[in-house]
Structures are given as structure tokens and as C-alpha cells.
C-alpha positions, 0 to 999 in steps of 0.5 A: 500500500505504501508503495501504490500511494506515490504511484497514483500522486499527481504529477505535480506531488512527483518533487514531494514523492522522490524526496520521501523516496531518497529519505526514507525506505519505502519497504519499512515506511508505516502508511501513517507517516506517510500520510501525515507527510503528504498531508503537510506538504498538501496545506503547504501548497494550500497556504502558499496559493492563498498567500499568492491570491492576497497578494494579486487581491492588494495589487488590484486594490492599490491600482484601483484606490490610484485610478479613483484618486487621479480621477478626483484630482481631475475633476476637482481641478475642473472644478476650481477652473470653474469657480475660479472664472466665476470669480473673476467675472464677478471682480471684472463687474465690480471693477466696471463700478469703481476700481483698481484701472485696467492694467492692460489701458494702463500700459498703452502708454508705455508701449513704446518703451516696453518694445525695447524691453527681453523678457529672460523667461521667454525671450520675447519683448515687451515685457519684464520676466517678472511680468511675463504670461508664461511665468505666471501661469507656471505659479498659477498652476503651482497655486492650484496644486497647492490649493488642491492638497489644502483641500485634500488635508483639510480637518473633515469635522469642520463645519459646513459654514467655515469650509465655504469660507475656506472656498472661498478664500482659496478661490479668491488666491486663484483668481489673484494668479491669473491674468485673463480678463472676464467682462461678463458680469455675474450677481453675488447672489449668483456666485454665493450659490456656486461656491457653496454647491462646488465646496459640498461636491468637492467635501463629498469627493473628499469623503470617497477618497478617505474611504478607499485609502483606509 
């Protein structure tokens, strides 16, 4: 019996026959050790496909977690571009009423003497490297991502009231950054109501992500 066991194995049992084979005569083997070996090295193999399966499981886990999170950082930099250019719509209508003057009316009359100007950033004249377009949308994309992470590290147990005000401050910083004009003119009431919709989606997708990374 001892020697019909090994013979009816799977092939894959043939490494765990032949090391019981060189290790132990088979004439004078009990059938109980034998067993008792076979059954070890079969909860060996066992373990080790389950270990193998938890393993592939994370894998999945951490890539999906990955896909979510870049998908959120996308749209809620949609949705900064969105509230921003409402802001700056609503300054340009104020600005119609009484405010700092246009700065592009401004610099007609420099004209002249800014034609003869190199700017060192992008080696066009006209204007200085401290004022060059291409410079400050660099900073004004520097400034979106670090408003994103304020966002993303944020106390979740503030009120609802002081995370629209937060918002709204770091929306306002945004619009500081930017150089484009907006003339269309958009009412307060107006802008209240995005800024307190787009602060709710985006507390909401905050929650998401909290969630799939624990």
C-alpha cells in the first residue's frame, strides 16, 4: 500500500514523492507517516496559493484606490477652473463700478518703451520676466496644486459654514494668479450659490477618497 500511494500522486506531488523516496525506505515506511507527510506538504501548497491570491487581491486594490484618486484630482481641478472664472467675472463687474484701472489701458502708454524691453523667461519683448504670461501661469498652476492638497488635508469635522469660507478664500488666491480678463458680469447672489454647491461636491469627493485609502 505504501508503495501504490506515490504511484497514483499527481504529477505535480512527483518533487514531494522522490524526496520521501531518497529519505526514507519505502519497504519499512508505516502508511501513517506517510500520510501525515503528504498531508503537510498538501496545506503547504494550500497556504502558499492563498498567500499568492492576497497578494494579486492588494495589487488590484492599490491600482484601483490610484485610478479613483487621479480621477478626483481631475475633476476637482475642473472644478476650481470653474469657480475660479466665476470669480473673476464677478471682480471684472465690480471693477466696471469703481476700481483698481485696467492694467492692460494702463500700459498703452508705455508701449513704446516696453518694445525695447527681453523678457529672460521667454525671450520675447515687451515685457519684464517678472511680468511675463508664461511665468505666471507656471505659479498659477503651482497655486492650484497647492490649493488642491489644502483641500485634500483639510480637518473633515469642520463645519459646513467655515469650509465655504475656506472656498472661498482659496478661490479668491486663484483668481489673484491669473491674468485673463472676464467682462461678463455675474450677481453675488449668483456666485454665493456656486461656491457653496462646488465646496459640498468637492467635501463629498473628499469623503470617497478617505474611504478607499483606509
Amino acid at each position: 500500500m505504501v508503495r501504490k500511494i506515490p504511484r497514483c500522486l499527481p504529477r505535480a506531488w512527483m518533487p514531494k514523492v522522490t524526496a520521501i523516496e531518497e529519505a526514507k525506505d519505502l519497504n519499512t515506511l508505516p502508511l501513517e507517516d506517510l500520510l501525515g507527510s503528504l498531508m503537510t506538504h498538501e496545506l503547504s501548497l494550500l497556504k502558499k496559493d492563498h498567500d499568492e491570491e492576497n497578494e494579486k487581491r492588494k495589487k488590484k486594490d492599490v491600482a484601483l484606490k490610484s485610478s479613483t484618486i487621479e480621477d478626483y484630482e481631475d475633476d476637482s481641478d475642473e472644478e476650481l477652473t470653474f469657480i475660479t472664472k466665476k470669480f473673476k467675472k464677478f471682480l471684472a463687474s465690480k471693477k466696471k463700478f469703481g476700481g483698481k484701472p485696467n492694467k492692460k489701458i494702463h500700459q498703452k502708454g508705455k508701449s513704446s518703451k516696453l518694445e525695447e524691453i527681453i523678457c529672460f523667461e521667454c525671450n520675447k519683448p515687451g515685457h519684464y520676466k517678472s511680468d511675463c504670461p508664461r511665468l505666471k501661469k507656471k505659479e498659477h498652476l503651482k497655486k492650484k496644486k497647492a490649493i488642491l492638497a489644502t483641500w485634500y488635508d483639510s480637518d473633515e469635522s469642520s463645519s459646513d459654514e467655515e469650509s465655504h469660507e475656506e472656498v472661498a478664500q482659496l478661490a479668491l488666491m486663484a483668481i489673484e494668479e491669473e491674468e485673463e480678463e472676464y467682462n461678463d458680469e455675474v450677481s453675488y447672489d449668483e456666485l454665493v450659490i456656486i461656491v457653496e454647491k462646488y465646496s459640498s461636491i468637492i467635501a463629498s469627493l473628499k469623503k470617497k477618497v478617505k474611504s478607499l485609502t483606509n
